[in-house]
MIKE-898370 format. One record per residue (C-alpha): residue number from 1; residue in one letter; x, y, z. Coordinates in steps of 0.25 Angstrom, whole numbers. Layout:
% residues N
<atom resi="NUM" resn="A" px="X" py="Y" pz="Z"/>
...
% end
This chain:
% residues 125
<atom resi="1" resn="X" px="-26" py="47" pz="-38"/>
<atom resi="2" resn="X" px="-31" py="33" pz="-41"/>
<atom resi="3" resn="X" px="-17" py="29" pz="-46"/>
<atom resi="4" resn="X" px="-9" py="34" pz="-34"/>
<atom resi="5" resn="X" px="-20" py="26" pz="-24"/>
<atom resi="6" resn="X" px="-15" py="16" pz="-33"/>
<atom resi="7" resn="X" px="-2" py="16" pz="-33"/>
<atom resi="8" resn="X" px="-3" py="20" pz="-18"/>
<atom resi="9" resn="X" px="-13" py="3" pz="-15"/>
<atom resi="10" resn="X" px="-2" py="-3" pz="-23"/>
<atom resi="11" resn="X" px="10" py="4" pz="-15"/>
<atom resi="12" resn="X" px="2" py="-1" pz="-1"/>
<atom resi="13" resn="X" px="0" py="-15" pz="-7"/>
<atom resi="14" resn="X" px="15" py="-16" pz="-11"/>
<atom resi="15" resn="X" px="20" py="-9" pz="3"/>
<atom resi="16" resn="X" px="11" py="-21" pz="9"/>
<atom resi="17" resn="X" px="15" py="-33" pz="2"/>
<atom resi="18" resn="X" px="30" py="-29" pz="5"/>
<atom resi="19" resn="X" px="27" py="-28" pz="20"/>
<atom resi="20" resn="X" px="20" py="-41" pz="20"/>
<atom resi="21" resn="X" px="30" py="-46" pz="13"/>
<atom resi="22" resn="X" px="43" py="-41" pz="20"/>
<atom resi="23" resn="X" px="45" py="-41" pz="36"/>
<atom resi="24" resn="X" px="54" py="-29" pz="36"/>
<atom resi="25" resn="X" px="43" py="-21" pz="29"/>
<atom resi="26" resn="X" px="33" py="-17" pz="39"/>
<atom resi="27" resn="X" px="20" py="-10" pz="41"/>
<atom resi="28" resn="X" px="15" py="-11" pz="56"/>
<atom resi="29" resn="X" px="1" py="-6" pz="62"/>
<atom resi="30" resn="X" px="-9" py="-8" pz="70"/>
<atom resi="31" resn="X" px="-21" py="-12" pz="59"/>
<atom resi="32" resn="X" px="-20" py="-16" pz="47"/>
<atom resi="33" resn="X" px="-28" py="-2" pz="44"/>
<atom resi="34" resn="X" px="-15" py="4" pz="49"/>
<atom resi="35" resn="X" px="-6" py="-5" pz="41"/>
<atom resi="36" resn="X" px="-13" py="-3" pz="30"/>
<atom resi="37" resn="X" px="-13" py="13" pz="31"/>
<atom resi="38" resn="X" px="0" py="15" pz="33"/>
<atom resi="39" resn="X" px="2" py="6" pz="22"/>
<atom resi="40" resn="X" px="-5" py="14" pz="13"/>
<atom resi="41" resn="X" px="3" py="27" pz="18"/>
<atom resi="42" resn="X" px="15" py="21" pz="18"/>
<atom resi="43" resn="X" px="13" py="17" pz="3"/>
<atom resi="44" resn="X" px="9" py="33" pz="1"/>
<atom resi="45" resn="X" px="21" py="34" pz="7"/>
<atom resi="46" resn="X" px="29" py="23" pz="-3"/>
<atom resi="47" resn="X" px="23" py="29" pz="-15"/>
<atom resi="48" resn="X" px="28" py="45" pz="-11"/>
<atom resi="49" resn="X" px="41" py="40" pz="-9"/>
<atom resi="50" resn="X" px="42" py="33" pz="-23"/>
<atom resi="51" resn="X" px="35" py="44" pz="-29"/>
<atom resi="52" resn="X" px="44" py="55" pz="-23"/>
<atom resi="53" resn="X" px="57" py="49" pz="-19"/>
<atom resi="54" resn="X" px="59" py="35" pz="-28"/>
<atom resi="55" resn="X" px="60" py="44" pz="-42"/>
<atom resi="56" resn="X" px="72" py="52" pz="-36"/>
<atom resi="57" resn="X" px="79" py="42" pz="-29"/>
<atom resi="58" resn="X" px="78" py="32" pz="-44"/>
<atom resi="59" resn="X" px="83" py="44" pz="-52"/>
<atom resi="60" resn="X" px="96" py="46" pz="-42"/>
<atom resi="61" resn="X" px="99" py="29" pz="-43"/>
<atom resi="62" resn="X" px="96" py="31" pz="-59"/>
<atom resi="63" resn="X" px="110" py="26" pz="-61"/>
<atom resi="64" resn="X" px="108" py="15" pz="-51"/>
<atom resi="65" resn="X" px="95" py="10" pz="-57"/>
<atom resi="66" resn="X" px="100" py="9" pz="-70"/>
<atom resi="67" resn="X" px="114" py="2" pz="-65"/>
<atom resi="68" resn="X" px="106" py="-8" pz="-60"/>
<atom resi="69" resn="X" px="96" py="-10" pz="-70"/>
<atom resi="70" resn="X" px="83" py="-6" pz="-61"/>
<atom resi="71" resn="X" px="88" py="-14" pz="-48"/>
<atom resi="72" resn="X" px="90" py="-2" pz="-41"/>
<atom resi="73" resn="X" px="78" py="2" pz="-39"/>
<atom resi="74" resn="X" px="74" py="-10" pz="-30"/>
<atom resi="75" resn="X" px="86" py="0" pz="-20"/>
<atom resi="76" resn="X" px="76" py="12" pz="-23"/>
<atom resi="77" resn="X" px="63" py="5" pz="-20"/>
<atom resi="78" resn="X" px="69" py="-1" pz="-7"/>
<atom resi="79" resn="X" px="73" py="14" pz="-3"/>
<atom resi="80" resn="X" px="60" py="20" pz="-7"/>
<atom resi="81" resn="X" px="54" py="9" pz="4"/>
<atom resi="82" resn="X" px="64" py="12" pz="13"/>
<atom resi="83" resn="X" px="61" py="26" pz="11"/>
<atom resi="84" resn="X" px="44" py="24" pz="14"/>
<atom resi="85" resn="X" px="50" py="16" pz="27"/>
<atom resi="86" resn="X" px="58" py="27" pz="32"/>
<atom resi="87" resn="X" px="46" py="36" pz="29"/>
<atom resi="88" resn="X" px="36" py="28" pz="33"/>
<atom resi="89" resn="X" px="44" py="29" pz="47"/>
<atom resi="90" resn="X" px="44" py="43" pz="47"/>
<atom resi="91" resn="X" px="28" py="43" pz="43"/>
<atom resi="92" resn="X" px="27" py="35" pz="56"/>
<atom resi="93" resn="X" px="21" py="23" pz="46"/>
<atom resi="94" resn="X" px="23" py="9" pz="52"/>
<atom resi="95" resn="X" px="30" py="4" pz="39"/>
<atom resi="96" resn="X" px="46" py="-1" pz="38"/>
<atom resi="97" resn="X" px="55" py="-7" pz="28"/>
<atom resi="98" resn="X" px="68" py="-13" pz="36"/>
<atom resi="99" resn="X" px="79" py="-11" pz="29"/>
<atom resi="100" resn="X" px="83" py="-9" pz="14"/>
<atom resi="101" resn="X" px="82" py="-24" pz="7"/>
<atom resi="102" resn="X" px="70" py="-25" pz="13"/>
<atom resi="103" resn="X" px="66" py="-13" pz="6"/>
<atom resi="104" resn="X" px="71" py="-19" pz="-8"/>
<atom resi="105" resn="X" px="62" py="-31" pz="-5"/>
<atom resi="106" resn="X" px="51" py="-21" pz="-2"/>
<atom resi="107" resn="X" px="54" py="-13" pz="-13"/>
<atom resi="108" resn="X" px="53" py="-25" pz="-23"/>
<atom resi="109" resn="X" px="39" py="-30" pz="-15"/>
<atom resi="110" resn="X" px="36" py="-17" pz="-16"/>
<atom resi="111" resn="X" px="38" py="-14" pz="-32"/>
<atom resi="112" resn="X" px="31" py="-27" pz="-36"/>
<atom resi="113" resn="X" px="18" py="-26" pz="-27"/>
<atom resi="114" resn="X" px="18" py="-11" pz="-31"/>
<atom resi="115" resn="X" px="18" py="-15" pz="-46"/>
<atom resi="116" resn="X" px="8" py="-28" pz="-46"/>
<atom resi="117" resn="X" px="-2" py="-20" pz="-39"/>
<atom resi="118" resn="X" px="-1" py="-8" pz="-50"/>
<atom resi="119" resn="X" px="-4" py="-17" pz="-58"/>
<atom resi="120" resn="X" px="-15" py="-23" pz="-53"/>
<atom resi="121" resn="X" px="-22" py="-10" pz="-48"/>
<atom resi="122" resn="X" px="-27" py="1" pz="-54"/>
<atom resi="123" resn="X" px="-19" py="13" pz="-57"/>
<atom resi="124" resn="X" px="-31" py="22" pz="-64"/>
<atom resi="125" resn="X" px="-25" py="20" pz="-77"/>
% end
């Protein structure tokens, strides 16, 4: 439980520093209470969809990922964003990503953040 409460800080902070960093990524409310709770479901939301829908879609471009020596997967990071945005739209959450090399960059921004602060939390271990 402690590592998925983990995983779960790290996504938000990732999702966070990419909207801070990118205009076309954006988290709208009233407070910053608001922003920061739909931050926190919308990076529920972001871990589900890697969890659930990120395995199936690498196994289907395996072909692809190996072609291009790993690059591919910066595409299928920017469609597992795209794909939180949709639902997050569909969730009736305030957050959007505009369009899909915004995603990449959001993606990168993303997977960096994410990793740094794996490795500075605590993961229960």
């Amino acid at each position: 439980m402690k590592n998925f409460v983990v995983k779960t800080i790290a996504n938000a902070g990732a999702l966070a520093v990419a909207v801070w960093l990118i205009d076309k990524i954006t988290l709208t409310g009233d407070s910053t209470g608001k922003k920061i709770g739909t931050l926190l479901v919308v990076a529920l939301l972001f871990g589900l969809v890697n969890f659930v829908v990120k395995p199936i879609v690498k196994l289907l471009s395996l072909p692809l990922l190996i072609l291009t020596l790993g690059l591919f997967t910066l595409v299928v990071n920017a469609l597992m964003l795209l794909l939180t945005s949709w639902l997050a739209d569909r969730f009736d959450l305030s957050f959007h990503v505009e369009g899909f090399w915004t995603a990449v960059l959001g993606g990168l921004i993303i997977s960096i953040v994410s990793w740094a602060l794996h490795v500075v939390l605590p993961d229960g271990d």
